[in-house]
DOLO-138680 format. One record per residue (C-alpha): residue in three letters; x, y, z; residue number from 1. Coordinates in nm, 4 decimals, always signed. Layout:
REM residues N
{ALA; {X; Y; Z}; NUM}
...
//
This chain:
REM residues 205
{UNK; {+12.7548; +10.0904; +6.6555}; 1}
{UNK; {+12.9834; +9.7882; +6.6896}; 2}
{UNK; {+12.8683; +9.3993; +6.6089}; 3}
{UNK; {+12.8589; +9.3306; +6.9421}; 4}
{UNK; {+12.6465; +9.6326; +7.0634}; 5}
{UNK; {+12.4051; +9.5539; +6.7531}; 6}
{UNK; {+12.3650; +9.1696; +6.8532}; 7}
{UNK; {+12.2847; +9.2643; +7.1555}; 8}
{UNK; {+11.9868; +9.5264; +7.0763}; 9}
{UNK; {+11.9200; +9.2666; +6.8264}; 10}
{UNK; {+11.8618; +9.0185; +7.1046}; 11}
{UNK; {+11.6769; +9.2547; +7.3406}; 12}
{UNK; {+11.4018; +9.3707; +7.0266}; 13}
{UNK; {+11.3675; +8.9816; +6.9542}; 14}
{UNK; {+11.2950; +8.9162; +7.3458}; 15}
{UNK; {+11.0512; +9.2025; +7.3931}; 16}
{UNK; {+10.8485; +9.0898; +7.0403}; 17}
{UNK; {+10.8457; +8.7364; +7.1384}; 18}
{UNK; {+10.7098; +8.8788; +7.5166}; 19}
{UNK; {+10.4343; +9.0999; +7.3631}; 20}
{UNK; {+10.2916; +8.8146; +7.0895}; 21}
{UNK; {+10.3023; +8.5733; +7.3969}; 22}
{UNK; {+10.0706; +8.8345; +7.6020}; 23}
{UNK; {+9.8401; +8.8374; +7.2795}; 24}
{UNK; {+9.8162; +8.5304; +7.2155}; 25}
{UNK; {+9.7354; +8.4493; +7.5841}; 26}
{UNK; {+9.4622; +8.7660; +7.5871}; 27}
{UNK; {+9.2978; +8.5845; +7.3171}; 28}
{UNK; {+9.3525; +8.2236; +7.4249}; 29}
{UNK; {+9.1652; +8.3980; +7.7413}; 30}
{UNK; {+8.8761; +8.5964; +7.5835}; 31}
{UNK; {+8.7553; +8.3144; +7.3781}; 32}
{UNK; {+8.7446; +8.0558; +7.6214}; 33}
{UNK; {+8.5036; +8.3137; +7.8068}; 34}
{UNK; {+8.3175; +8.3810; +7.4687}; 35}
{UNK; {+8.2746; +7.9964; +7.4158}; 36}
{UNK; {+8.0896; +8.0106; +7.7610}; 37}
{UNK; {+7.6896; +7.9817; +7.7453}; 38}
{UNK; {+7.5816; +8.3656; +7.8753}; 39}
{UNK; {+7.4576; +8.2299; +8.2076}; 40}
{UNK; {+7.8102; +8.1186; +8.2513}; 41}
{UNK; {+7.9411; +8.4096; +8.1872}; 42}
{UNK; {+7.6946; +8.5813; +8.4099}; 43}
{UNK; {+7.7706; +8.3418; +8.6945}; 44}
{UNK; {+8.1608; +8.4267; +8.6588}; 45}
{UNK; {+8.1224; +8.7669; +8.6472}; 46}
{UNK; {+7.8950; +8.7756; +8.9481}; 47}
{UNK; {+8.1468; +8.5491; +9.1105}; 48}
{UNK; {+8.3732; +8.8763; +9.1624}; 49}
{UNK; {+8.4362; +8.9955; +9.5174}; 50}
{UNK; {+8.5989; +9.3015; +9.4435}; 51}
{UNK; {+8.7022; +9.4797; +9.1872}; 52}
{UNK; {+8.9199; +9.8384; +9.1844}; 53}
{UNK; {+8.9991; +10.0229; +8.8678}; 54}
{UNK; {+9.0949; +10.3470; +8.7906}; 55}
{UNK; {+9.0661; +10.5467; +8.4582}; 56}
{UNK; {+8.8713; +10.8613; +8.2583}; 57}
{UNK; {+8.5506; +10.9477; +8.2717}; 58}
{UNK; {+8.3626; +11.2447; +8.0668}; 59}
{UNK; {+8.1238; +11.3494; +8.1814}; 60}
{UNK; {+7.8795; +11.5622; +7.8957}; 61}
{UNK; {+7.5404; +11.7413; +7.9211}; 62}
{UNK; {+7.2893; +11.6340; +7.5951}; 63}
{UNK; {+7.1383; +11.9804; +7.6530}; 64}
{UNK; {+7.3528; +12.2175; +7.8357}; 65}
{UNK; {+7.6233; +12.1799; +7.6298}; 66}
{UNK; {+7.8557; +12.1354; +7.9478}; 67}
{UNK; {+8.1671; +11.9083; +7.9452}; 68}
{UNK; {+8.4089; +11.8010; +8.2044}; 69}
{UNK; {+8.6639; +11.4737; +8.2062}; 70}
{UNK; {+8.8423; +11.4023; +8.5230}; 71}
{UNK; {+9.0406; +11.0481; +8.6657}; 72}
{UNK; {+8.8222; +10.7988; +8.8441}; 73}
{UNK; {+8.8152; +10.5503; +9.0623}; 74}
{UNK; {+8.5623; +10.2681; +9.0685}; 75}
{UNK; {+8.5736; +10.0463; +9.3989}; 76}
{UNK; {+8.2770; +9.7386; +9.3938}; 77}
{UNK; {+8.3300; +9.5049; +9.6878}; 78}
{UNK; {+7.9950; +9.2632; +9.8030}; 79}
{UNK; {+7.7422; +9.5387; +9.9338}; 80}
{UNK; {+7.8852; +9.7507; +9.8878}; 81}
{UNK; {+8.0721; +10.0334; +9.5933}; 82}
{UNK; {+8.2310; +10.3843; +9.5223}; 83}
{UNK; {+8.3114; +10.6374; +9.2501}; 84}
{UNK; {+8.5311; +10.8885; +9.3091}; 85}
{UNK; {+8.5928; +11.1525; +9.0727}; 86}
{UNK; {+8.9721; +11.2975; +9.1541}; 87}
{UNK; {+9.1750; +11.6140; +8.9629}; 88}
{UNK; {+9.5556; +11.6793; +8.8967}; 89}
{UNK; {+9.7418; +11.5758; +9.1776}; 90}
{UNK; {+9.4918; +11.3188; +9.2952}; 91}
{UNK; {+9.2938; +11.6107; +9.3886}; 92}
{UNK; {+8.9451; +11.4418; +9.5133}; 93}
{UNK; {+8.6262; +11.6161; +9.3518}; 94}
{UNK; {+8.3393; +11.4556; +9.4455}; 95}
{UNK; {+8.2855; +11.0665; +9.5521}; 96}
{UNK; {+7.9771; +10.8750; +9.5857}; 97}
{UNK; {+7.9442; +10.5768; +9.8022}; 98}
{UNK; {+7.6398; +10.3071; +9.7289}; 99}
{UNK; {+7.5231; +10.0209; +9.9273}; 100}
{UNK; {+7.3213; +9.7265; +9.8699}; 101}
{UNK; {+7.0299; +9.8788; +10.0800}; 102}
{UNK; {+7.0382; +10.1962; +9.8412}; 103}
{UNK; {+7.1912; +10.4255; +10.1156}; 104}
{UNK; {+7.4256; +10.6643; +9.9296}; 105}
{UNK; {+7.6452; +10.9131; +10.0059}; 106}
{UNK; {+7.7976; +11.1877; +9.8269}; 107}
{UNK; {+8.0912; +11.3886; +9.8944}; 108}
{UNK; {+8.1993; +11.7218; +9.7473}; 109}
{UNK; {+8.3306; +12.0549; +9.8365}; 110}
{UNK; {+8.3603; +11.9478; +10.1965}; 111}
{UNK; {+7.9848; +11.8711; +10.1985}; 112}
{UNK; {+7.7900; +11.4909; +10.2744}; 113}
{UNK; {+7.4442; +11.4737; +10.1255}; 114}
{UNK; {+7.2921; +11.1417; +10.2164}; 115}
{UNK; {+6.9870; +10.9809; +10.0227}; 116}
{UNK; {+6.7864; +10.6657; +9.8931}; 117}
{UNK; {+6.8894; +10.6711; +9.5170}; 118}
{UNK; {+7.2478; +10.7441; +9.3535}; 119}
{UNK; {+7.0636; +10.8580; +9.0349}; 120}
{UNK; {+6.8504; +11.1235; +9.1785}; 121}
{UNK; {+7.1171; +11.2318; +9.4096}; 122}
{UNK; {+7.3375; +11.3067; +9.1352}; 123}
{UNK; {+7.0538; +11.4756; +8.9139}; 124}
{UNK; {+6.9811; +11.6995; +9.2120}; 125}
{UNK; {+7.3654; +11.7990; +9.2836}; 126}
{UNK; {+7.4770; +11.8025; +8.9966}; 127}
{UNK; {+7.2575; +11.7637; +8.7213}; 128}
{UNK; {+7.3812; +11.5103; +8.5889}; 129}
{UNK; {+7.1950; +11.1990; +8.4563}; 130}
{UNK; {+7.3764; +10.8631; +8.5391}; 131}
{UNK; {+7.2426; +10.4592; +8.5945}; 132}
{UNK; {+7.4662; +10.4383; +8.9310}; 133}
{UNK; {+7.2430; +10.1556; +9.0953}; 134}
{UNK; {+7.3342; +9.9794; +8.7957}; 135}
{UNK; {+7.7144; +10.0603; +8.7462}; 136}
{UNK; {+7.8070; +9.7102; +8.9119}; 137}
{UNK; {+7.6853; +9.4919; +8.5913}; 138}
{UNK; {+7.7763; +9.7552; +8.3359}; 139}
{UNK; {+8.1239; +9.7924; +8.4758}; 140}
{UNK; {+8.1602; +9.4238; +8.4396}; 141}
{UNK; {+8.0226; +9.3943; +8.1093}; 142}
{UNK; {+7.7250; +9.2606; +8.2496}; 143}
{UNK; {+7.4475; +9.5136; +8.1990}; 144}
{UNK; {+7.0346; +9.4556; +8.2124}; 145}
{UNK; {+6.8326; +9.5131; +7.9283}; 146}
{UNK; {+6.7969; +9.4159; +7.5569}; 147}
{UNK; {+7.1377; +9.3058; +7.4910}; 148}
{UNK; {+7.3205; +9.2697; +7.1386}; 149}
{UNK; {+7.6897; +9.1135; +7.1017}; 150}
{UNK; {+8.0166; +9.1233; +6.9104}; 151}
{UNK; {+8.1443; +8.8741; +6.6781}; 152}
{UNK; {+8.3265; +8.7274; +7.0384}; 153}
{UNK; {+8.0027; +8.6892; +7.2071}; 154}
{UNK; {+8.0723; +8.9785; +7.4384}; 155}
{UNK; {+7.7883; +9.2141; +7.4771}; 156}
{UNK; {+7.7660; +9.5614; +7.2612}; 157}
{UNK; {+7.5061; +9.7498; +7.3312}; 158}
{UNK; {+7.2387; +9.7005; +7.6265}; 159}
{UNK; {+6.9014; +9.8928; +7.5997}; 160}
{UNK; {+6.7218; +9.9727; +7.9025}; 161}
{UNK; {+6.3862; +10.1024; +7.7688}; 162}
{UNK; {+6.3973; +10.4894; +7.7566}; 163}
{UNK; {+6.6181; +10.5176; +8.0686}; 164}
{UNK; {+7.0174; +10.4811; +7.9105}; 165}
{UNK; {+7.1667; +10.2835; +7.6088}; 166}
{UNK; {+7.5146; +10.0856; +7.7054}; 167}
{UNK; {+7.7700; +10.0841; +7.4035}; 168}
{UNK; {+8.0742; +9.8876; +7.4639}; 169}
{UNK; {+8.3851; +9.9486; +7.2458}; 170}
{UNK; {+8.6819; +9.7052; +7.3527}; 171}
{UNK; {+8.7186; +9.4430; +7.6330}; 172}
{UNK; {+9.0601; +9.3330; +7.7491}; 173}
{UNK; {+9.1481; +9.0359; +7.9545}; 174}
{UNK; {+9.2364; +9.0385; +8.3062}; 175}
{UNK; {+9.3447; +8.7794; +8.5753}; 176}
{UNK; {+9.1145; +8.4952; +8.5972}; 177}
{UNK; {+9.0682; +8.5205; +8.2187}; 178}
{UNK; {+8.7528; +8.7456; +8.2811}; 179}
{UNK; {+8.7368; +8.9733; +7.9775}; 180}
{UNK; {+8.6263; +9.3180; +8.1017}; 181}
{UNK; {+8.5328; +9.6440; +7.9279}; 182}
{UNK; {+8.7675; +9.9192; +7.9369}; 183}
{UNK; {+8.6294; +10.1528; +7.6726}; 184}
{UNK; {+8.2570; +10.2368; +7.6276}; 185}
{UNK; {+7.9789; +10.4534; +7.6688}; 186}
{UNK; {+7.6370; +10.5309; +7.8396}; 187}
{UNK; {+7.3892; +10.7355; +7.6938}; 188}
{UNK; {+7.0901; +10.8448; +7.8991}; 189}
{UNK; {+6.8266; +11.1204; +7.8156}; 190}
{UNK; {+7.0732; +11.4117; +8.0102}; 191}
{UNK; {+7.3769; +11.2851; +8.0122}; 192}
{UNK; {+7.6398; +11.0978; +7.7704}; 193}
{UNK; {+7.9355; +10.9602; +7.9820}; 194}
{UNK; {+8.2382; +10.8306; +7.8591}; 195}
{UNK; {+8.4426; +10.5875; +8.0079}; 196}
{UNK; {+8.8076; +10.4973; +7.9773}; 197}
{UNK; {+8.9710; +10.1840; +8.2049}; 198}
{UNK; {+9.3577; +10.2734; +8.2447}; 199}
{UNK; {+9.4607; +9.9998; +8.5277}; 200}
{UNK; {+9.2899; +9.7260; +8.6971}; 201}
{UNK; {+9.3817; +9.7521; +9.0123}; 202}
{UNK; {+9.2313; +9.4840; +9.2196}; 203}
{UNK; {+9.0091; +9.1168; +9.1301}; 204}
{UNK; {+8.9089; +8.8935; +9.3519}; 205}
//
């Protein structure tokens, strides 16, 4: 390789370095202006959010079955309104389920609609599986209910809710509007453990 050739890839590696210490030094400019926030400010900022799209992983495991499956999601929240759609290779849909504010749900799979009052016992009766869907809004956000314990940024942990699930949070990332929001954690309810991965954040208003 020739100076000239070397400066150059010199100049590029020096460019993208400087680029990526920038980002983290913005990401955590961002998260601890959040964590310097009292809680109810956080709460009020993270309630603040119109809409929010992201799409990611999500394993799904029985506690008792022994049963396993991971497939892509996609969670949609919008005022009154929010989705999870479960897709395959190919973008493939499995199964989504559509909540509203009223409790109304909705849940699609195998060419079938089954309509009821509660996301939670819907999905028991379907599918046996054991999920906190009413309350996926505020745990998707990092805002969950319960008895709440935090990292060292102020960002909560783990959120106990009684004997129904257990909330463990794993690593937050900054997003637009500075709003730190989980993209790895965990639920854990007397059924079902569900993991969660966030790939892409797709919309934030």
């Amino acid at each position: 390789m020739n100076r000239l050739n070397l400066k150059k890839l010199l100049t590029i590696a020096t460019a993208v370095s400087m680029l990526t210490l920038l980002n983290a030094c913005s990401t955590t400019s961002s998260n601890e202006e959040f964590s310097k926030l009292s809680r109810q400010e956080q709460i009020a900022q993270l309630n603040n959010i119109n809409e929010l799209e992201e799409n990611g992983k999500i394993a799904l495991i029985s506690r008792y079955k022994k049963a396993r499956f991971a497939v892509n999601c996609t969670y949609h929240y919008k005022k009154n309104y929010f989705s999870l759609e479960f897709t395959g290779p190919m973008g493939m849909q499995y199964a989504m389920l559509e909540v509203y504010a009223n409790g109304t749900t909705f849940l699609k799979a195998q060419g079938k609609v089954n309509k009821g009052d509660s996301a939670r016992e819907l999905l028991k009766t379907q599918f046996g599986l054991d999920i906190p869907v009413e309350d996926l809004p505020a745990i998707m956000v990092g805002a969950p209910k319960g008895e709440l314990t935090y990292d060292e940024h102020g960002f909560v942990k783990t959120a106990k809710q009684g004997e129904e699930y257990l909330v463990t949070y794993k690593q937050y990332q900054s997003q637009r509007r500075g709003l730190p929001l989980p993209t790895n954690f965990e639920i854990l309810t007397p059924f079902t453990q569900v993991k969660v991965n966030i790939n892409n954040v797709l919309r934030l208003n």
